[in-house]
N, C-alpha and C positions, 0 to 999 in steps of 0.2 A: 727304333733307331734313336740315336741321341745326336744332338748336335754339341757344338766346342762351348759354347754360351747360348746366351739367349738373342742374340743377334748374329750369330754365324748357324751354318750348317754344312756340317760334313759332307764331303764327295760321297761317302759311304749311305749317307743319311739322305740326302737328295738321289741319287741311285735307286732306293726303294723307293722314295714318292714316284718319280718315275714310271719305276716296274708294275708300282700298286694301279695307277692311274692317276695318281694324286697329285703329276707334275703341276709347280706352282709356274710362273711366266719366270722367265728367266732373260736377262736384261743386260748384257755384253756391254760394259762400258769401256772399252778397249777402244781403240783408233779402227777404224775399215780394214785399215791395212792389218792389223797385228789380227780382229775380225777372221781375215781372208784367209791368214794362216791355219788359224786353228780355234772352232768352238764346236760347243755342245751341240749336239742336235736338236733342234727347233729355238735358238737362242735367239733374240732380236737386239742386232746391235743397236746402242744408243752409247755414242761416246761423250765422255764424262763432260767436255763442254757443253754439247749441243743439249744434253740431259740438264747442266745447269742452267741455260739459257731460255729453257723450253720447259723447266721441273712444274711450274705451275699450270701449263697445257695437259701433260703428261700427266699428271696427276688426278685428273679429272679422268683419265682410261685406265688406272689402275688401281685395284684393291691391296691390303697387306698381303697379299698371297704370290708376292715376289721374290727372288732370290736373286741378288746383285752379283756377277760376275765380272773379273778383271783379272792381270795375270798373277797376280800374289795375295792382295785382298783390299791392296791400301786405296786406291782406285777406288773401287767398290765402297770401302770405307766411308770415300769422299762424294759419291754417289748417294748412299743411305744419309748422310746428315744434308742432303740439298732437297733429298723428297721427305724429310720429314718437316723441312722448312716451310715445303708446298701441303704438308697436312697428313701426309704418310707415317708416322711413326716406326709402326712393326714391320718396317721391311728384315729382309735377313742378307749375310751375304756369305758366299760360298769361301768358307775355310780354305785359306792356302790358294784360291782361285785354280785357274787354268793351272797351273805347275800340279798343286795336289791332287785337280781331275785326273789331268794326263797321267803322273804316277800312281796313281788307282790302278791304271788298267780301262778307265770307263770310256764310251768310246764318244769320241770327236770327229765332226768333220774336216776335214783338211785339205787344203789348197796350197800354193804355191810358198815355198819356203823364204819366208827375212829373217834378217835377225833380229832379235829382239832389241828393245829400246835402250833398256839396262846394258846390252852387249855394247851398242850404237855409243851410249854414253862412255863406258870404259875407254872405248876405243879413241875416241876424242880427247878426253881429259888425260888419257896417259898421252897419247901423242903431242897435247901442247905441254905436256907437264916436261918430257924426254925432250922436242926440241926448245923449248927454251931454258931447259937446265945446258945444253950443249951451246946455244946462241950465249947462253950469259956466261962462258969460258971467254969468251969476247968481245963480247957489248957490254958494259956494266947496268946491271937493273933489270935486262930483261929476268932473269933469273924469278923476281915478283910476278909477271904472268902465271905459272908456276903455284907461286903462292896464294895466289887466288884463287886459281882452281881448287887448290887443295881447301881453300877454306869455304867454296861454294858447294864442295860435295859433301861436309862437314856439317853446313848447313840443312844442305838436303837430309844429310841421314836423321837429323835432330828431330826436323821438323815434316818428316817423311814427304816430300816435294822434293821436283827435280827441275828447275826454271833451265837446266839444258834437254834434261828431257823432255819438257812442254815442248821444246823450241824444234828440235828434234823430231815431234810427231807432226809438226807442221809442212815438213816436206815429202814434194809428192811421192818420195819411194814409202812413208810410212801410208799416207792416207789413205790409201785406195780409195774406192769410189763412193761418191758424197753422200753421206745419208741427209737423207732428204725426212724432213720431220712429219710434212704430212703423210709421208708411206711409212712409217713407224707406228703414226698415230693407229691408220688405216689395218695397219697390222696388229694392233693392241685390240683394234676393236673386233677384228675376224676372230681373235685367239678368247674372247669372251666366252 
């Protein structure tokens, strides 16, 4: 099996390690909440703060023989350069994450349906963008709320960050329930 580079691997490519036995740890950097929806089979959530906060604990329970999971990859992305700060290097992380698992076909566990963050965010940003385009027909200026937006999601796209969607996973409908770092760790060490 091939992977996309040398720091991804393909849904297709991680599916045979799988199958062979060869499963590497696999490391959900997702929220609880987004977690609870929908991940791989034996995946151990560790979301992307609590992983940067903790990268140098955590690192002392894990070899290169990881694969970063998130829901598209950037996440993940942001995950691999915080454990190789802590001494990790070759980690890898799942191509396309959760979306190109899912459309694989490969199979996930699943629990109670959210929306996603991405959707969360839309829905927000068009709604102040829509009413203050309508408030600034008659208030003069609101109309710049608006343009803010537009320029913070602009931002976001640049520099793939989304400081509404940080903001966003902090509320209790995103979190679910708290991962707690010493039962991650605890879990890192049983999966030895």
């Amino acid at each position: 099996m091939t992977t996309a580079n040398d720091t991804t691997l393909t849904p297709a490519a991680l599916q045979h390690l799988i199958k062979t036995g060869q499963a590497p740890r696999l490391l959900d950097v997702r929220t609880p909440g987004e977690f609870q929806t929908s991940h791989i089979p034996g995946a151990c959530n560790v979301p992307l703060d609590t992983l940067r906060e903790h990268r140098m604990e955590l690192g002392r329970h894990l070899d290169e023989n990881v694969v970063l999971v998130c829901r598209s990859g950037a996440r993940a992305t942001q995950a691999e350069e915080a454990l190789a700060d802590a001494g990790l290097p070759n980690l890898r992380v799942l191509d396309g994450g959760m979306m190109a698992w899912e459309a694989s076909g490969a199979p996930a566990n699943r629990g109670p349906q959210r929306w996603e963050l991405e959707r969360q965010v839309r829905l927000i940003a068009g709604s102040v963008v829509l009413v203050s385009g309508v408030v600034g027909f008659f208030v003069p200026g609101v109309h710049l709320i608006g343009t803010a937006i537009g320029a913070g999601l602009t931002f976001a796209a640049l520099s793939n960050t989304c400081a509404m969607g940080m903001m966003l996973s902090k509320l209790p409908y995103n979190r679910g329930p708290r991962t707690d770092i010493h039962t991650v760790i605890t879990s890192l060490r049983d999966r030895s």
